[in-house]
matplotlib code that plots the C-alpha trace (Angstrom):
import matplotlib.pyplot as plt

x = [-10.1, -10.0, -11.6, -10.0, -9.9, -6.7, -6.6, -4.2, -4.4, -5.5, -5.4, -4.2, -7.5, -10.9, -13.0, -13.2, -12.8, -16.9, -18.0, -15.4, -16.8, -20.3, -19.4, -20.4, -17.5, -15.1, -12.9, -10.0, -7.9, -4.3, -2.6, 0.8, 2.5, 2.0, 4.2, 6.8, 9.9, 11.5, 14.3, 13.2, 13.3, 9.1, 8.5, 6.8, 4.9, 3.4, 2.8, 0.9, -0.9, -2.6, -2.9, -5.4, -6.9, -8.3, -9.1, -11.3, -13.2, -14.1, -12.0, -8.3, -5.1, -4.7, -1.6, 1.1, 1.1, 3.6, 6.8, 8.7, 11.9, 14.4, 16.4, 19.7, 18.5, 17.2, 20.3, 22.6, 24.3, 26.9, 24.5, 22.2, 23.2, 22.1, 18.8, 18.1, 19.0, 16.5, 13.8, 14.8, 14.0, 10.6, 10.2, 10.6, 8.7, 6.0, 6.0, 6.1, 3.0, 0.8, 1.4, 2.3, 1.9, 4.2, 3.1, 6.3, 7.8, 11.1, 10.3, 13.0, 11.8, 8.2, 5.1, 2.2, 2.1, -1.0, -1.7, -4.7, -6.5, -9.7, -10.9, -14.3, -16.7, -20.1, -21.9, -20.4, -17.9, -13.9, -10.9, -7.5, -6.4, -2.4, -1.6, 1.3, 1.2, 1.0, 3.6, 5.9, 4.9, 6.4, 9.4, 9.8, 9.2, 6.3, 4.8, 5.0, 3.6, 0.5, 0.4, 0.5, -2.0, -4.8, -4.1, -7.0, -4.4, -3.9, -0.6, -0.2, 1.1, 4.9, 4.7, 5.6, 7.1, 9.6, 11.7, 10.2, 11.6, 14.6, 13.6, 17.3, 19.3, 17.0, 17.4, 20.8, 21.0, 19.5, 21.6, 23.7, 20.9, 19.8, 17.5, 20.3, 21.5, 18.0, 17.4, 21.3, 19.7, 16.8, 18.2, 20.7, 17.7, 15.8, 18.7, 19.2, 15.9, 13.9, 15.8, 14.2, 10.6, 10.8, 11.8, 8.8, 6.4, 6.0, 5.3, 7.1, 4.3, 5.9, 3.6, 4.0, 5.3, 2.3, 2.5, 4.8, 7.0, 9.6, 8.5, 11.4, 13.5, 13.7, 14.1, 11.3, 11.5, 7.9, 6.0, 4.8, 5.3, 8.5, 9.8, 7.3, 9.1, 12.4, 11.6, 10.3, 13.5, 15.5, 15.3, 12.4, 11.4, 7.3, 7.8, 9.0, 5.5, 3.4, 0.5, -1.2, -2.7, -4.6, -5.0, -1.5, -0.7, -4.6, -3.0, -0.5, -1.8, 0.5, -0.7, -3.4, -4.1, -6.7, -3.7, -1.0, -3.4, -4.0, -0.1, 1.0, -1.7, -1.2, 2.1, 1.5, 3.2, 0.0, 0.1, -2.1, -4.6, -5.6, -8.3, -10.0, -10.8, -8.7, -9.9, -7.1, -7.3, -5.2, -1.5, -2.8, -5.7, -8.1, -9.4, -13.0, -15.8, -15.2, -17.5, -16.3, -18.8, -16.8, -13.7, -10.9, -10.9, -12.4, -13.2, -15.1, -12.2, -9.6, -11.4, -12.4, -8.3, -7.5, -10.8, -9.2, -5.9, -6.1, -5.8, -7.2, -5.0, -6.0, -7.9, -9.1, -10.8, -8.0, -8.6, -12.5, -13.9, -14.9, -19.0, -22.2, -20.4, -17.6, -14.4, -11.3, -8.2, -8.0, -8.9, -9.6, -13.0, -15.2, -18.9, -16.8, -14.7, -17.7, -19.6, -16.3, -16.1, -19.6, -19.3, -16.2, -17.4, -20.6, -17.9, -16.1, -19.3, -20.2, -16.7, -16.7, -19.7, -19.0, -16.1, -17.7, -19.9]
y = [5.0, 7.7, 6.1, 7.2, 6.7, 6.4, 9.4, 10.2, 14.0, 15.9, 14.8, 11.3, 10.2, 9.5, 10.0, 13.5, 14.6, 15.9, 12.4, 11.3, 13.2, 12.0, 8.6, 7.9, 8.0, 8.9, 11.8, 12.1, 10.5, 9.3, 11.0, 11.6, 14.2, 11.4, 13.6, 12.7, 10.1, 8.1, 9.9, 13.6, 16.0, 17.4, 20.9, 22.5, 24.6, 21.5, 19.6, 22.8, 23.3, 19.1, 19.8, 23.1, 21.6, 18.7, 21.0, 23.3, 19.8, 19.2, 17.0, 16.1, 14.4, 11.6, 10.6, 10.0, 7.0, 6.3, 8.4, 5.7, 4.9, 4.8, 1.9, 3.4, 2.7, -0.5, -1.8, -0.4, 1.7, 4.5, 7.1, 6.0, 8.3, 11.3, 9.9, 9.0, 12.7, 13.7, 11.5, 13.2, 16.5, 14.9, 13.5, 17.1, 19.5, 16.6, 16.9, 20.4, 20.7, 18.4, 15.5, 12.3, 8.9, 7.6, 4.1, 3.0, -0.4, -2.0, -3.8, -4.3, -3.3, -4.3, -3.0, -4.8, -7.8, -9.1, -11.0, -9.7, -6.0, -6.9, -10.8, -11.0, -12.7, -14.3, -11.2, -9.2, -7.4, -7.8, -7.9, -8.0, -11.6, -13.3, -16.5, -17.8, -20.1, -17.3, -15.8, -19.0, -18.7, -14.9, -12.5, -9.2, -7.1, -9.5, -8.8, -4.8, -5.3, -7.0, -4.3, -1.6, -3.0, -3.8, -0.2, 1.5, 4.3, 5.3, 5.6, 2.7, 3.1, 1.4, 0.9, 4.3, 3.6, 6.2, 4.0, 0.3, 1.4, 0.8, -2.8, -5.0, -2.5, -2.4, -6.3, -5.9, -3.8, -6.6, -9.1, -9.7, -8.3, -11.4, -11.3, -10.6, -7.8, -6.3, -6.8, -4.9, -1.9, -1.4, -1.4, 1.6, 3.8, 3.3, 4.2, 6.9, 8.7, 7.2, 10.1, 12.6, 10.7, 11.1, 14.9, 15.3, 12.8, 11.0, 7.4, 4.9, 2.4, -0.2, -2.3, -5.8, -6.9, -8.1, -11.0, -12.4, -14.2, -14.3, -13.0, -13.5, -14.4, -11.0, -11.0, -10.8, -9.8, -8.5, -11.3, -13.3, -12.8, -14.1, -11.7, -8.8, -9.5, -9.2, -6.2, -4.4, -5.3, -3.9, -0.6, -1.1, 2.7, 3.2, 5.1, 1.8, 0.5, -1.5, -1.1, -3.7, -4.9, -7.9, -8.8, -8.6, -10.7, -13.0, -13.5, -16.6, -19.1, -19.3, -15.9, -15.7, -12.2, -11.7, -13.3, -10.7, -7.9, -8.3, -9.1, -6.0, -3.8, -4.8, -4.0, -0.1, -0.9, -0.8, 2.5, 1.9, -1.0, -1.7, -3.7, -6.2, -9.5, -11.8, -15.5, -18.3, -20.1, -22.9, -21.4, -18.0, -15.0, -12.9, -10.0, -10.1, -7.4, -6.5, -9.0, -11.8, -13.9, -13.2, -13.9, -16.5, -13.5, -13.2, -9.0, -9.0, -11.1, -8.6, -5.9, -7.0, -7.7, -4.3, -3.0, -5.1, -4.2, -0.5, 0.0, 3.5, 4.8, 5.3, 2.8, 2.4, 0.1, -1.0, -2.3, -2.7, -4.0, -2.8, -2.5, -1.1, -0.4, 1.7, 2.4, 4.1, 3.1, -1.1, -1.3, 2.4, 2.9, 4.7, 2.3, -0.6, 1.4, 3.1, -0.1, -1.3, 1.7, 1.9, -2.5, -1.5, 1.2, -1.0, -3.4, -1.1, 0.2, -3.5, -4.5, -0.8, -1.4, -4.7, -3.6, -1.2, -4.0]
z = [13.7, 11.0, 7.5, 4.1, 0.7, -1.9, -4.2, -7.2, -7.0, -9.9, -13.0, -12.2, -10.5, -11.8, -8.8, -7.6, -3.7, -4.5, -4.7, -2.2, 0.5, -0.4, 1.1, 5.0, 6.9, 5.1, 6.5, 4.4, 1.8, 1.9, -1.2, -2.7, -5.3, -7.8, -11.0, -8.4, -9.3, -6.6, -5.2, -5.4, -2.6, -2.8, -3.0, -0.1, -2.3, -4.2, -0.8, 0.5, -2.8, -2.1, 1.0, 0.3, -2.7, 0.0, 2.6, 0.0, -0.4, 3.1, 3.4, 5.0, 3.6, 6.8, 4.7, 2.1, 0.2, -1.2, -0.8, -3.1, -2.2, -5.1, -5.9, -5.2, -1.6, -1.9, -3.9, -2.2, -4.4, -4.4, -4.8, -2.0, 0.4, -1.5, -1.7, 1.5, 2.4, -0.2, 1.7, 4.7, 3.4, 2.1, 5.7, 7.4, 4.6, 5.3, 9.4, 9.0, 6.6, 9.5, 7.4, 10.3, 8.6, 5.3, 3.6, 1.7, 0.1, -0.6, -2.9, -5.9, -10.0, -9.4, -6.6, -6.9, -9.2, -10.9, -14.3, -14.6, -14.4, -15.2, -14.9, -15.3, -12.3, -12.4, -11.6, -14.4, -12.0, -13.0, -10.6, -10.1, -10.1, -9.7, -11.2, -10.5, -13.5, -16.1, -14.6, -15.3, -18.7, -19.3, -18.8, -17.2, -20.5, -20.9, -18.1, -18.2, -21.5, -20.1, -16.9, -19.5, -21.9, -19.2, -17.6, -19.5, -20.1, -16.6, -14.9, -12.4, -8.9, -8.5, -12.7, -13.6, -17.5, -17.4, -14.8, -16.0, -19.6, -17.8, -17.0, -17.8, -16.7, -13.4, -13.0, -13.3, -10.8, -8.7, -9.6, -6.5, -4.0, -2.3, 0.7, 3.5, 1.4, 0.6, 5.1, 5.1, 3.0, 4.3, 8.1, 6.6, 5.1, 8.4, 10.6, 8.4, 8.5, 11.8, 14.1, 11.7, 12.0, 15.8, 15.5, 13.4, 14.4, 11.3, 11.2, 8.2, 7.7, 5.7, 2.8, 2.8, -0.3, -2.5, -3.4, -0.4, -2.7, -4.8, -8.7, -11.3, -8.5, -7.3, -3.4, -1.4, 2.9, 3.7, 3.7, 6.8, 10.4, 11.0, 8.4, 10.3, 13.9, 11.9, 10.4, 13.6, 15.2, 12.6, 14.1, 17.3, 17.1, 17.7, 14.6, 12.8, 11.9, 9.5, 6.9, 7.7, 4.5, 4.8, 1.0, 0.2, 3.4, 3.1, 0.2, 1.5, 3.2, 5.9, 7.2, 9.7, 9.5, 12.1, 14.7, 12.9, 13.8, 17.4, 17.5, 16.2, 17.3, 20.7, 20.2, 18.9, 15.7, 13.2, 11.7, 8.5, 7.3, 4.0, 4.3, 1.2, 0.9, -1.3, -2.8, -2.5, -5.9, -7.4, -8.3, -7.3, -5.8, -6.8, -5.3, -4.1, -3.0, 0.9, 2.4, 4.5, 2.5, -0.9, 0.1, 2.2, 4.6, 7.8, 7.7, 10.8, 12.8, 11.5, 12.7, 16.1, 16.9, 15.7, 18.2, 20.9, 21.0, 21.1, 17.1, 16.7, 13.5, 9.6, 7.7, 4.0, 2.0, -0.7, -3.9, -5.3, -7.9, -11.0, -10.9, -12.4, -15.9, -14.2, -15.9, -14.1, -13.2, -12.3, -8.3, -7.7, -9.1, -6.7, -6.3, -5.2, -2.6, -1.3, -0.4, 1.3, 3.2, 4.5, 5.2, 7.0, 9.4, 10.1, 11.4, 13.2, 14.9, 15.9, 17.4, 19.2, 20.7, 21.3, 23.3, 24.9, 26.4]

ax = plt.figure().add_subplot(projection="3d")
ax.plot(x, y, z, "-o")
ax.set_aspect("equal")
plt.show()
């Protein structure tokens, strides 16, 4: 298991790769060219210049998250074609740089969905939170609005304005994508750019959508286990894989996540966990601090399946808190991460050794 942390890059993050290295355990971070829109073709220059500016910290990149896929591809549209052929540059300048993993999603307009950035808990902490309910109440625009307001002034990943400015035009686009469509496109981007993952030995590790539902009646495919099989079948490569990200998935309660990671980890096709803890909540979640204790999650369970079947890939603590009078962008402060990382090695350690026994 190689432990990491999510960082912006320069000038997008608040916490420095100085104080990232200063956590226990930590090794490297999984990063992205985040100036980057969805569609272009990355510059090998800019990829080396991330790559260096990591390495002078001590530190390595273990991966790319995201390399967002443009909605040409996922709609199916005329232009797709030159798109995914931009990917497929991004793919090789990325295998050729000693870059290996990619954590993507497919999922149309929005990435991550919340209604709130910063609810406040009993302990004075504040956390992402989704209610389902509010989200009854708005429209898109609404929404954005609300995203944009609780940002703090930082860019948010999958929320980029420049392309949500676009926001009707992009449900328009959407209109007559319905789940068996959305499957059709994404099996035509991965039979487009898998033979190139092989040549370079880069692995696709796709996000579940988050959450695993339908929002604005936007299709939704990544989202339990029968839609996981589905997808691994699509094209059954061992470079076809997932990001296993248990609060995005810990987040229905149909999914037992400590079952879907011996499953696919047994099966060689986890390439990349997120792991957090999650609170199920009438008509919705909220995020919680790391600890089994604090959440619906079982963290220890999760990590034991991935000890047991053979998982030995990338790992980082997702989304934190905000603690101790912290401000940064929601879910990526640094105090919060760090005490996940450290509870999440100690686990490791344990089920290893446990193992080992």
């Amino acid at each position: 298991m190689k432990m990491g942390l999510r960082w912006f890059g320069e000038g997008y993050d608040t916490v420095s790769l100085e104080k990232i290295r200063q956590v226990p355990g930590v090794r490297g971070v999984i990063t992205t060219l985040y100036g980057a829109m969805p569609g272009e073709n990355w510059d090998k220059d800019q990829v080396l210049a991330l790559q260096r500016s990591v390495e002078d910290a001590g530190l390595e990149v273990l991966g790319i998250e995201s390399v967002n896929v443009h909605d040409a591809i996922k709609a199916g549209l005329p232009g797709r074609d030159q798109y995914i052929e931009n990917y497929i540059q991004t793919i090789r300048t990325l295998g050729e740089c000693g870059i290996h993993l990619i954590c993507y999603n497919f999922m149309p307009v929005f990435d991550w969905t919340r209604t709130q950035l910063a609810k406040p808990r009993k302990d004075g902490s504040t956390v992402l939170a989704y209610d389902q309910r509010e989200i009854d109440k708005m429209d898109p625009e609404k929404l954005f609005a609300s995203m944009e307001a609780g940002s703090q002034g930082h860019l948010l990943p999958g929320w980029e304005p420049e392309r949500l400015a676009h926001i009707q035009e992009l449900f328009q686009v959407y209109k007559s994508v319905d789940e068996e469509a959305l499957w059709a496109n994404l099996k035509y981007f991965l039979d487009a750019i898998l033979p190139i993952c092989e040549k370079y030995e880069v692995k696709m590790a796709i996000h579940p959508d988050d959450p695993g539902w339908s929002v604005f009646g936007l299709p939704r495919i990544i989202t339990d286990e029968k839609n996981l099989d589905r997808f691994l079948k699509l094209v059954d490569d061992p470079h076809n894989g997932l990001t296993l990200c248990c609060g995005s998935l810990g987040c229905s309660p149909k999914n037992n996540v400590p079952a879907l990671a011996a499953k696919y980890a047994k099966m060689g096709r986890i390439h990349f966990v997120h792991l957090r803890n999650v609170a199920l909540l009438p008509g919705g979640f909220e995020e919680r601090a790391h600890l089994s204790s604090c959440g619906s999650l079982d963290m220890y369970a999760i990590v034991k399946a991935l000890v047991e079947n053979g998982f030995t890939g990338y790992v980082r603590p997702d989304h934190g808190r905000m603690i101790w009078g912290e401000t940064g962008r929601p879910g990526y402060g640094l105090y919060d991460r760090a005490l996940g990382a450290a509870y999440i090695n100690g686990l490791f350690e344990a089920a290893e050794k446990e193992a080992a026994r």
